[in-house]
PADRENTI-9085 format. One record per atom (N, C-alpha, C, O): x negated, y, z. Coordinates in pm, whole numbers, plus 50000, padded with zeros to 5 digits. Layout:
N
XYZ ...
END
This chain:
414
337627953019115 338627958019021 339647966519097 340127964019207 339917977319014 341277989919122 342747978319100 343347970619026 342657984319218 344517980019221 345297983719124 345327994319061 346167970419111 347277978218963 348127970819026 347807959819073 349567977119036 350567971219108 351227959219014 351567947819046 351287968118849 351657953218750 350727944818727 349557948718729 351017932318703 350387924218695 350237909618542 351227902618528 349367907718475 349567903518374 349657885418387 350037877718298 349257882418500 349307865318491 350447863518649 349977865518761 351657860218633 352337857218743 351817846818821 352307843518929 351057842718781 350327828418878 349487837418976 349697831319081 348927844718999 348157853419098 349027853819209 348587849319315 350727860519204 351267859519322 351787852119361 351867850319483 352477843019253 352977831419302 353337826119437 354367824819502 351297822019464 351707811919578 351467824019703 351367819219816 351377835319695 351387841519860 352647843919818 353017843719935 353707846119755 354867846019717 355777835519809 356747838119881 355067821419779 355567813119894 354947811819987 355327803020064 354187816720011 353507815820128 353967824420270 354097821620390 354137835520190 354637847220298 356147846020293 356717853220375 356857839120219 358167832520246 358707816920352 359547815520441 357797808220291 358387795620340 357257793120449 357657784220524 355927797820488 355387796120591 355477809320678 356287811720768 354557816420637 355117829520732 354417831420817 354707841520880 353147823720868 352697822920998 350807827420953 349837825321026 350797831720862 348727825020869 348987841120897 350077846520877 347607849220955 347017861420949 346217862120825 346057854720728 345887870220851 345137876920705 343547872820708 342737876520623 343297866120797 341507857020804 342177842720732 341527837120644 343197838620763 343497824020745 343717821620616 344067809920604 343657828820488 343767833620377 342527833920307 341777843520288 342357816120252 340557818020223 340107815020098 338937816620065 341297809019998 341077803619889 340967819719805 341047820719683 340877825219849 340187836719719 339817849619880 340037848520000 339177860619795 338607869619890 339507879519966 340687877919935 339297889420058 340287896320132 340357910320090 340777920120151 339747909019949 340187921119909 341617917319809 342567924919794 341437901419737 342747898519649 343647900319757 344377910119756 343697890719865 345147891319967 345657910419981 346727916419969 344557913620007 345307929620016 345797931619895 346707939819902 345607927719781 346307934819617 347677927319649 348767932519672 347287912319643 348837908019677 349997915019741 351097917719693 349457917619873 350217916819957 351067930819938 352247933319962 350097938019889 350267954719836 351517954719703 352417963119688 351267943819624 352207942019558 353367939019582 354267942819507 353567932819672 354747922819735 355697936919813 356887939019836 354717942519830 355517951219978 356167964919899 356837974119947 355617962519740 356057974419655 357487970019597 358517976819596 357277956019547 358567949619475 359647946819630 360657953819639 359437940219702 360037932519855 360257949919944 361297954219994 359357954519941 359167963920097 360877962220164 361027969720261 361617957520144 362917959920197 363377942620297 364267939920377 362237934720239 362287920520313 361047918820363 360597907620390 360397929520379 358877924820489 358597926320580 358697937520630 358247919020627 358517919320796 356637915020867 355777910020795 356497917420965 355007917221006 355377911821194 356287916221264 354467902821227 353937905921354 352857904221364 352017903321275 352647903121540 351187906221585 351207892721691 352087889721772 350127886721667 349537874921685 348197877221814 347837888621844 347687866921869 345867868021880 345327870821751 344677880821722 345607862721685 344357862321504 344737870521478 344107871321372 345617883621479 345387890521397 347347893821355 348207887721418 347727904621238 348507906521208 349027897221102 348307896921002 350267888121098 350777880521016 352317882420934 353317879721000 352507886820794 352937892820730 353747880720655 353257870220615 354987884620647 355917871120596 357347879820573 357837889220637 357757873120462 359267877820394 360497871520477 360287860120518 361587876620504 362587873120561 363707879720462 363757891520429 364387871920431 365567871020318 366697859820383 366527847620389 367807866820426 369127860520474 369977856220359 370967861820313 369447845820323 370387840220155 371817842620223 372797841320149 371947844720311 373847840420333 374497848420248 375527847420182 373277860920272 374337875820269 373377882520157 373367894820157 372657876720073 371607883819963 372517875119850 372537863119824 373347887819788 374027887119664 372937879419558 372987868019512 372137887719541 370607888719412 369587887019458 368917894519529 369387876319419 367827865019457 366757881319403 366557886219292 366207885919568 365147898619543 363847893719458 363067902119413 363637879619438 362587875919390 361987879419250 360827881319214 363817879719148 363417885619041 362737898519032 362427903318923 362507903919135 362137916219024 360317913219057 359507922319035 359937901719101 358567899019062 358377903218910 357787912918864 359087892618843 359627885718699 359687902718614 359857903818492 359557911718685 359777930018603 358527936418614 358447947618564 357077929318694 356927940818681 355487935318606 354447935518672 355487930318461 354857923918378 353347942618319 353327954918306 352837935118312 351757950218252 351587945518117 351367934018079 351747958418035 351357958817914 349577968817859 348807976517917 349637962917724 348697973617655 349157984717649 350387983417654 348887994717641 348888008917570 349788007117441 350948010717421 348757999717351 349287998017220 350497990117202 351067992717096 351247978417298 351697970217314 353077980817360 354037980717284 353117988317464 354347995017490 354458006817391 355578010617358 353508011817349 353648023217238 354528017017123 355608021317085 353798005017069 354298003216961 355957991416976 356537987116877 356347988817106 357617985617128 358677997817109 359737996417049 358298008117161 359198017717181 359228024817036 360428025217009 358748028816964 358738034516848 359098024316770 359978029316700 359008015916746 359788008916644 361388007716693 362368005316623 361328009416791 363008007816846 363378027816833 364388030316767 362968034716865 363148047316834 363338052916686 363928063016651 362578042316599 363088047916454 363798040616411 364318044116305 364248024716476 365538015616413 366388016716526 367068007316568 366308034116603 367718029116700 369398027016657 370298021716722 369428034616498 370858029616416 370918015116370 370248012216270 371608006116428 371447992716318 371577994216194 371207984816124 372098005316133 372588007815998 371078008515898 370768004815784 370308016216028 368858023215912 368288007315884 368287997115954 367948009515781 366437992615707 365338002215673 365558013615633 364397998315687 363308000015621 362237988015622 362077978415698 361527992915497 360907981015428 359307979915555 359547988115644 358367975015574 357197975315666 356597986715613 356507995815695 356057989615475 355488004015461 355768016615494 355008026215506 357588015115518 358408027315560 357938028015680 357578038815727 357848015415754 357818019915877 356498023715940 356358030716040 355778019515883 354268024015910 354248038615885 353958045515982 354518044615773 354398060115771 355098068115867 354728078915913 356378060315895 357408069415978 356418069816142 356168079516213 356138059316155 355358048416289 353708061816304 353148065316409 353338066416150 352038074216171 352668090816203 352188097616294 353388093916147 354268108916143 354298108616284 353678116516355 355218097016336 355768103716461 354808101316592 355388104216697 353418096416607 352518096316698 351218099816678 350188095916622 351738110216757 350578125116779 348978120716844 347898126316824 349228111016912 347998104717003 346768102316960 345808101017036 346698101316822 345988094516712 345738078416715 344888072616648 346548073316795 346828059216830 347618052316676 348758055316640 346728043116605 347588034416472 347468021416484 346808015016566 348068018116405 348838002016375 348677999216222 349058007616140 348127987516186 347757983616072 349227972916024 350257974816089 349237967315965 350487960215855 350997954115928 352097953815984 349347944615926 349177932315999 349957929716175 350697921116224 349277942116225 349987942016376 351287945416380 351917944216485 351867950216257 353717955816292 353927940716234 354547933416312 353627936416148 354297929516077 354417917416189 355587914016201 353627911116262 353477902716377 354707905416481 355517897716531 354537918216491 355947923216630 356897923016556 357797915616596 357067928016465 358227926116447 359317908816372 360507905916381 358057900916300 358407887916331 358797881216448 359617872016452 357847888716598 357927880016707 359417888416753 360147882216831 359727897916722 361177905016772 362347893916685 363167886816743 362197894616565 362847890016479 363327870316538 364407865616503 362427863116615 362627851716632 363427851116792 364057842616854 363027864716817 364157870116981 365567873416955 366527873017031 365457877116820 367067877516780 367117894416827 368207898416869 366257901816822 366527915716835 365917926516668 366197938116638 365357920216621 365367925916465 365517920416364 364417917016322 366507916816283 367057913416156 365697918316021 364887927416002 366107907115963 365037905815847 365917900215717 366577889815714 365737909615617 366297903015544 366297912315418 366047924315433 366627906215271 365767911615155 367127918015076 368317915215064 366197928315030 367147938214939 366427940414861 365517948614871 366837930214719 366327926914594 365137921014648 364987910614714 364007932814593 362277924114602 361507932214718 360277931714714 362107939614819 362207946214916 362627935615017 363617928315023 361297937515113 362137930915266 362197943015346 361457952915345 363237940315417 364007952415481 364277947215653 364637935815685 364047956015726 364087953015887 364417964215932 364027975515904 365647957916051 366947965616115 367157963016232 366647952116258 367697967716323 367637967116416 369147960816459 370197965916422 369057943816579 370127943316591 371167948916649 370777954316753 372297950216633 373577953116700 373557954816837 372457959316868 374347953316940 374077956817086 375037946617052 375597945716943 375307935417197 376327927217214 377057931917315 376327934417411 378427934817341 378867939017439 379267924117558 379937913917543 378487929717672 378907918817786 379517921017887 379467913917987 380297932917873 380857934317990 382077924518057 382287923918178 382857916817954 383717904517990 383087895918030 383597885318067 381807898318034 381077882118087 380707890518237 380597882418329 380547901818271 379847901518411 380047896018548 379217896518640 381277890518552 381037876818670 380307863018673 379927855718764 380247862118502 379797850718442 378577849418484 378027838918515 378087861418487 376637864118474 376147864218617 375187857818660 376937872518685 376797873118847 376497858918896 375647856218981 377307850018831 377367835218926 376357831218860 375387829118933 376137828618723 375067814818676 373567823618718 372567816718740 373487836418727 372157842018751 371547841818902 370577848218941 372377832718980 372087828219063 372137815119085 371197812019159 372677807419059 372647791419066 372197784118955 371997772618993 371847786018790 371827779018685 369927778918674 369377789818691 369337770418655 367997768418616 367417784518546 367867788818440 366687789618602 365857802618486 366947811418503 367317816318396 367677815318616 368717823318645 367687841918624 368067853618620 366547836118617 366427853418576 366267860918461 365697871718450 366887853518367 367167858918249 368767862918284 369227873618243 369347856218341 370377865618416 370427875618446 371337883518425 368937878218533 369197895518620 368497903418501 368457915518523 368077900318408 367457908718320 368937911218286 369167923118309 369927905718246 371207910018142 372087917718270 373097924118240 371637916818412 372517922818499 371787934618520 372307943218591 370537936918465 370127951518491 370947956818362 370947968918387 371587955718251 372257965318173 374177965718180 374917970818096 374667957318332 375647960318360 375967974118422 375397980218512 377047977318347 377297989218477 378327987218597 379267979118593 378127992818670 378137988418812 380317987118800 381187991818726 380237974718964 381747964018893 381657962919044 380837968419118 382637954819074 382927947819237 381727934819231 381267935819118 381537931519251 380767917919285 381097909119384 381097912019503 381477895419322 382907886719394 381847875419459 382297869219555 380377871819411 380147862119502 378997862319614 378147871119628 379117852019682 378267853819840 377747836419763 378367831519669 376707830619820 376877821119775 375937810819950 374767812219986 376747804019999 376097796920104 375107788520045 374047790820103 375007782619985 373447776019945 373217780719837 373757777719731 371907793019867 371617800219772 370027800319780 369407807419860 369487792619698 368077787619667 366877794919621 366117789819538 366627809419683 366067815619628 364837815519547 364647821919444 363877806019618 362537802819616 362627797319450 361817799719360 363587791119445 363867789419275 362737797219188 361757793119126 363367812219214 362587822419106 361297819019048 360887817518933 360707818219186 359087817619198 358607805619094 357397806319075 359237794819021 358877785818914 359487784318803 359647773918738 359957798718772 361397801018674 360437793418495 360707785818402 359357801618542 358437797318394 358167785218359 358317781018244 357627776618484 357427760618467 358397757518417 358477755418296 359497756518508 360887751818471 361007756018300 361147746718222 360967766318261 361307768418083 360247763818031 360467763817910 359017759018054 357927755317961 358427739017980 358567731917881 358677733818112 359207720718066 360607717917969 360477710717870 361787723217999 362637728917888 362597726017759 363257718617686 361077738217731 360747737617597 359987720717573 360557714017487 358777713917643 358687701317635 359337694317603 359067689317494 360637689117681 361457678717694 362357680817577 363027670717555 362637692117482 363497697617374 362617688717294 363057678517243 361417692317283 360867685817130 359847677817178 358697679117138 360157670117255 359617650817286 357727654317316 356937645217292 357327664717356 355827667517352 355477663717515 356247662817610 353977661617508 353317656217570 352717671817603 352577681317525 352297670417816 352227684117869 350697681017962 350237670017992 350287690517984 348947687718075 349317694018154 350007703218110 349117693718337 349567699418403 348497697918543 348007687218578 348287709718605 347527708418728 348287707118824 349337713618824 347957698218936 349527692819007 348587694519143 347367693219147 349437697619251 348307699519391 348977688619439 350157684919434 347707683119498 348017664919547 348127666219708 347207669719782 349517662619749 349597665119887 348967652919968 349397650820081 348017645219917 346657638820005 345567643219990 344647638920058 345367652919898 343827654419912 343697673519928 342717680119965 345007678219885 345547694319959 344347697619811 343367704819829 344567692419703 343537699619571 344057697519427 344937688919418 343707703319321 344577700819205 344047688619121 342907683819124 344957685319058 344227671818983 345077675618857 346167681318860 344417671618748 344937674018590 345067659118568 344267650318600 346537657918490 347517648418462 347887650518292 347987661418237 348017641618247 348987642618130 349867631918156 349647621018209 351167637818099 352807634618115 353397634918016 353057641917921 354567626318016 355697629417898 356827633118020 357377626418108 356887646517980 358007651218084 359867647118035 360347651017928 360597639618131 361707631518091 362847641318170 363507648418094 362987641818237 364357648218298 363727653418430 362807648518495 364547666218455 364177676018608 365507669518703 366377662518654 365467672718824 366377667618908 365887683719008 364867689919039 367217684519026 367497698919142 368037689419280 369037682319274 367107690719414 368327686119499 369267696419594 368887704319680 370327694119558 371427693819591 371467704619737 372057715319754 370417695019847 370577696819947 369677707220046 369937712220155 368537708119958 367127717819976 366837727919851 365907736019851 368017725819714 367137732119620 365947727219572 365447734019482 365167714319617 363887711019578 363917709919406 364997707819350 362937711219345 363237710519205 361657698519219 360697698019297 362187688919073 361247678119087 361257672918914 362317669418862 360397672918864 360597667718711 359897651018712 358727648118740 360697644318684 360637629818620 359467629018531 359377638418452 358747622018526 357557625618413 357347607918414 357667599618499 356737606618293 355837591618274 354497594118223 354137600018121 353677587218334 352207591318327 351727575718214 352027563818220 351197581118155 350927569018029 349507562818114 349147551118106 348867572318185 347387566218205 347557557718294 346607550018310 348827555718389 348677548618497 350447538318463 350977530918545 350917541118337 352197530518325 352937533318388 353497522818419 353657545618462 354677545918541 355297556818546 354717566418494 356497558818600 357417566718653 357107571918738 356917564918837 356857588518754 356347597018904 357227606418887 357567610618777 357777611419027 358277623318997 357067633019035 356007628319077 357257646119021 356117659519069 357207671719110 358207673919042 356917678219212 357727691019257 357007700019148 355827699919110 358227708619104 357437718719083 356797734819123 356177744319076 357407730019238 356747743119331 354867739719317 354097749319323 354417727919303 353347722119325 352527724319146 351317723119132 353267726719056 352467725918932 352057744718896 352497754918949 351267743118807 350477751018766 349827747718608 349477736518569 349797757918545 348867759718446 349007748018340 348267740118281 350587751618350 351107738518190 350657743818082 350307755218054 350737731818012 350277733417861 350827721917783 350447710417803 351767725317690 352607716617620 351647714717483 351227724017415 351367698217455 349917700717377 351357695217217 352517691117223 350347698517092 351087691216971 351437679216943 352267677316855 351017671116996 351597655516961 352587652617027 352677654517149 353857645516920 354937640617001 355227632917025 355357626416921 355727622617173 355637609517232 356677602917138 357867606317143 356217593417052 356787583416966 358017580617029 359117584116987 357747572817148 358467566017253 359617572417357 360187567217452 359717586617296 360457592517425 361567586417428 361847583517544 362437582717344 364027581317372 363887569417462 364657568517557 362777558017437 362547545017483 362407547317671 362817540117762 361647560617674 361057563517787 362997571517895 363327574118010 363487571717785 364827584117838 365437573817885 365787574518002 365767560817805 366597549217815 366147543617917 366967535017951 365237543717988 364267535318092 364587542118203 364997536218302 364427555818197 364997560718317 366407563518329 366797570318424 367277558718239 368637564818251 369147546618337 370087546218415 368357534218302 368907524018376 367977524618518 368367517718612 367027530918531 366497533118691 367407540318730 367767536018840 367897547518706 368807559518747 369937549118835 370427553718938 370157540718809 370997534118914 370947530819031 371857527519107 369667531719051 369367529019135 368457537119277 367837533019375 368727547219234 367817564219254 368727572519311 369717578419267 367887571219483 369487575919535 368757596919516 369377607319494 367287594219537 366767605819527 365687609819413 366257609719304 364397613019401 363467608819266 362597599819307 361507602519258 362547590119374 361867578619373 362247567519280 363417563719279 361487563019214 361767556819061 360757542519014 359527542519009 361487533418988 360447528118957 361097524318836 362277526618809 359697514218718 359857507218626 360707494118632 361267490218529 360817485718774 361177471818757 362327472518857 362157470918978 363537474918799 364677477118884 364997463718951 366057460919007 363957456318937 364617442419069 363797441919186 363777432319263 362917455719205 362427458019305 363347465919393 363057477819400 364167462819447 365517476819478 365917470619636 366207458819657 365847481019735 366157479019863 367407479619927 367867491019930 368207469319987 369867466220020 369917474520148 369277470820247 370867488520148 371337492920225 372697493020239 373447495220144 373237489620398 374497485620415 374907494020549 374147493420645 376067501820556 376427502720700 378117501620714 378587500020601 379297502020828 379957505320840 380137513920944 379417514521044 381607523920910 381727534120966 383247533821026 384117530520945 383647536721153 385037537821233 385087554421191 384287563721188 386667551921157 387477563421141 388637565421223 388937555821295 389147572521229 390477574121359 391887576021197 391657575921076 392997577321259 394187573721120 393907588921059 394027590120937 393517601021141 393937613721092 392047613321033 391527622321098 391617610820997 390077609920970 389677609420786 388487609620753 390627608820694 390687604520607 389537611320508 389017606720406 389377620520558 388637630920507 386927626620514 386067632020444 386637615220619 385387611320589 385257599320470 384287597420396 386317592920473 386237586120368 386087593920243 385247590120161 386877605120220 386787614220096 385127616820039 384557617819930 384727617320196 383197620620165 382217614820128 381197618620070 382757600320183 381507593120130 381547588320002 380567587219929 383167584319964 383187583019756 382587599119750 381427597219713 382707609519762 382147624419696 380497619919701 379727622719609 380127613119814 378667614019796 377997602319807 377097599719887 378727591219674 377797579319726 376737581519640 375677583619699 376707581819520 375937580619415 375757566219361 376727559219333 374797563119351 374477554619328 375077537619397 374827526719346 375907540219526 376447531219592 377807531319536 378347536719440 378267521419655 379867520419663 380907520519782 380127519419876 381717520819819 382727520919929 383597512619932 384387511419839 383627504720046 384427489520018 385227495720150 384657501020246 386747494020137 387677491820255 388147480220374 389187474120351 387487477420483 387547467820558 389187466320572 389907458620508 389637477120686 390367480620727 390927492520772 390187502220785 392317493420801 392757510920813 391847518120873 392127529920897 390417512520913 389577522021045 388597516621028 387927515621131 387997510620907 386527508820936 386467505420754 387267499320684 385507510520727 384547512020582 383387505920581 382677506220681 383057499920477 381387497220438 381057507320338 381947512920274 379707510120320 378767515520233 377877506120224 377357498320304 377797508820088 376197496620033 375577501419905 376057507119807 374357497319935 373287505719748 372317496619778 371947491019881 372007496719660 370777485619604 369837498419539 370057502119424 368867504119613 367717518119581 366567512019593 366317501219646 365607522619521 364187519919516 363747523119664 362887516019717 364177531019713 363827539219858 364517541219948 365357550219949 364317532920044 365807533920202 365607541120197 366257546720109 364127555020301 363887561020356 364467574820319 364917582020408 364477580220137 364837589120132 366957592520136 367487602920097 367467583820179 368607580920241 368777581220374 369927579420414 368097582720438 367697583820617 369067596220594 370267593720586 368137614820583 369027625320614 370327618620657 370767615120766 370877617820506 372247615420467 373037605220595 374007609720656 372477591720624 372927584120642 373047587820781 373967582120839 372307596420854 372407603720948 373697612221007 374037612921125 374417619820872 375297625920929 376427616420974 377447620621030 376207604120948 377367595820994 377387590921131 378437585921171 376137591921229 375677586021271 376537586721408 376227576721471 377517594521482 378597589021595 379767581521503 380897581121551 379497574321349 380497561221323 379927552221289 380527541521277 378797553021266 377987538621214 378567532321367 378577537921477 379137515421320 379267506121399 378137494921406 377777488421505 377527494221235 376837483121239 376297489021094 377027495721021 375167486121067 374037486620949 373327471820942 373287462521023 372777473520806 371937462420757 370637469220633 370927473220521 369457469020682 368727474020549 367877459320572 367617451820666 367637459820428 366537449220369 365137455720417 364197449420467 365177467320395 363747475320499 363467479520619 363357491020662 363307465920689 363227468520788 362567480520854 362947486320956 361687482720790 360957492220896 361427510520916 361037519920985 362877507420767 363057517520760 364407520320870 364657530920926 365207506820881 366017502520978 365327507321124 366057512921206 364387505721142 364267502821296 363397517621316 363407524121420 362787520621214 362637533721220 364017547521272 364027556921351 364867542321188 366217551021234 366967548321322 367727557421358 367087532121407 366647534921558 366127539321631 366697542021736 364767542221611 363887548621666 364227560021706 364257563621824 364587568021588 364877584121600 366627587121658 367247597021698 366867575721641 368717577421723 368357576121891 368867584821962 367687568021942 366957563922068 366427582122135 366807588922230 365337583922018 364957594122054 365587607022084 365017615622151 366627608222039 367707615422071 368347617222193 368517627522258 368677605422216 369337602422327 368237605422379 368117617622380 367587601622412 366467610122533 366437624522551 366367629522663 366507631922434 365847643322472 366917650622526 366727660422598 368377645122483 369357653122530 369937647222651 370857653322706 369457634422708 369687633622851 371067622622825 372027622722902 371027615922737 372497609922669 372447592922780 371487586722826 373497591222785 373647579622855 373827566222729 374447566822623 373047555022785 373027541122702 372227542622605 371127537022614 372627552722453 371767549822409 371977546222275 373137549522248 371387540422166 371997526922009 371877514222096 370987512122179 373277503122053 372757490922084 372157482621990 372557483021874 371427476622016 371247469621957 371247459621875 370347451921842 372377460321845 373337449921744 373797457921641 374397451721553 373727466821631 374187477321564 373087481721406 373387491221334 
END
């Protein structure tokens, strides 16, 4: 098939999308799940939308081609303009533009027959449109909120809507079209700003987001009206896809990576899983709606107590006791600030003017490790009920001290 730079199924680039972003390293042999003539369309694509973030070296294997994007200082996640460069029919852009060319007054109505004659007059191509096909677009415009429908007498009549003016919103737009879920319906409304100062930089700025903007709104649409979703999920033990059905319950963004992860309850197996969705593919929100959802919402809103990250279970008296204290100096107050800002699910007990406890009752020490880490020249003394997750994070404090040549060491009482 010839190269076409647009593309009609965004799942094609997707994953060299992340691939040539978050790995960065394979050559162009190491690239085997489809043939080496697709990787060249990809890559050809990428370097048409990106060419301004692509970067290449040279290896033994061969030349290895990977995106470099400095979120510090990248105002506008470059990813959207994947999300632009959608391919149409012939008939499909013909007949967008001419119906907007003869309702460009909101004032003009015309009835569907009007517009069909006006629609045959004004295209020379010998290219036509039957009732049936206007009458479809312009319903599917009409439920976008861009063509008004509505009856004069025994006449239905269709108009074109209004323009909304947004220019009081364009900071609004600047900020949430970068940080808010499906932020690229943002840059679609920031391609019709005209050009302004632009006030933000944003230090954790999550780009890779883009790349699952659609999942993310097809679950959206799921979780709105209580439906049951089929989903191909790549299983990071067997590195292959497996088809699941879910009642998708709540998404969780973290905080700290951007990871995006949807809560789901798998009916076939009775439980609570979370799934990334960098990892799903090829949803399908089927018609039946889960009787049980609110039952299923209520279930996870009392796990939720116990969830320091998306590890989740059904029987919240399965829950693991993490405990540490931390020395502060008098001018230090500010770590205390931090740890009420970030207990979650825990609490903060005051020993004394210079020493704090932390404690949580979670499904999962381990995914508390990071965190519990940055404390780690005040931890005086810890206690986990998991052990192995305890002595594990000795392990890696030990290991430290080694590599940097550190004297003594963790004691062991500690």
């Amino acid at each position: 098939m010839a190269y076409r730079e647009l593309i009609k199924n965004f799942e094609k680039v997707r994953a060299y999308m992340r691939e040539f972003y978050v790995y960065g390293f394979k050559s162009r042999t190491e690239y085997d799940t489809k043939s080496a003539r697709s990787y060249d369309n990809e890559r050809r694509r990428l370097e048409s939308w990106l060419g301004d973030h692509m970067r290449f070296t040279q290896t033994p294997e061969g030349k290895n081609v990977f995106l470099s994007v400095d979120s510090r200082v990248t105002r506008k996640n470059p990813f959207y303009k994947a999300w632009k460069a959608k391919s149409f029919t012939d008939g499909d852009i013909t007949l967008h533009f001419v119906i907007f060319d003869i309702l460009y007054d909101p004032k003009t109505k015309m009835t569907l027959t009007e517009l069909i004659k006006e629609i045959d007059e004004r295209l020379s191509s010998g290219m036509a449109f039957d009732e049936s096909t206007l009458r479809k677009k312009l319903k599917e415009y009409a439920e976008e909120g861009i063509i008004r429908i509505e009856k004069g007498g025994r006449k239905v009549l269709y108009s074109r809507a209004p323009d909304t003016d947004i220019t009081a919103l364009n900071d609004v737009i600047d900020f949430f079209s970068e940080v808010a879920p499906c932020g690229v319906v943002g840059s679609f409304l920031q391609d019709r700003q005209p050009l302004h100062p632009e006030l933000f930089t944003f230090k954790h700025h999550y780009i890779t987001q883009a790349m699952d903007s659609d999942v993310m709104a097809t679950l959206f649409e799921a979780i709105r009206s209580h439906r049951y979703i089929i989903i191909d999920n790549l299983s990071k033990h067997s590195n292959g896809l497996r088809t699941v059905r879910l009642v998708p319950l709540k998404i969780y963004i973290s905080a700290q990576n951007g990871r995006q992860n949807l809560l789901a309850f798998h009916e076939k197996a009775n439980r609570l899983n979370s799934y990334r969705l960098d990892y799903m593919s090829n949803i399908r929100i089927e018609d039946e709606v889960c009787e049980k959802f609110d039952a299923l919402r209520g279930a996870l809103s009392k796990a939720e107590a116990h969830m320091w990250g998306v590890n989740c279970k059904w029987n919240i008296k399965h829950v693991e006791h993490v405990e540490f204290e931390v020395k502060i100096e008098d001018d230090e107050q500010f770590i205390v600030h931090r740890l009420e800002r970030e207990k979650r699910c825990g609490y903060v007990e005051k020993i004394d003017d210079n020493h704090y406890r932390y404690a949580a009752e979670v499904f999962d020490t381990t995914e508390m490790l990071p965190w519990i880490r940055t404390f780690i020249s005040r931890i005086t003394k810890m206690n986990f009920s998991n052990r192995t997750a305890e002595n594990q994070f000795k392990t890696d404090v030990r290991e430290m001290y080694r590599i940097y040549g550190l004297e003594g060491g963790i004691d062991d009482d500690i």
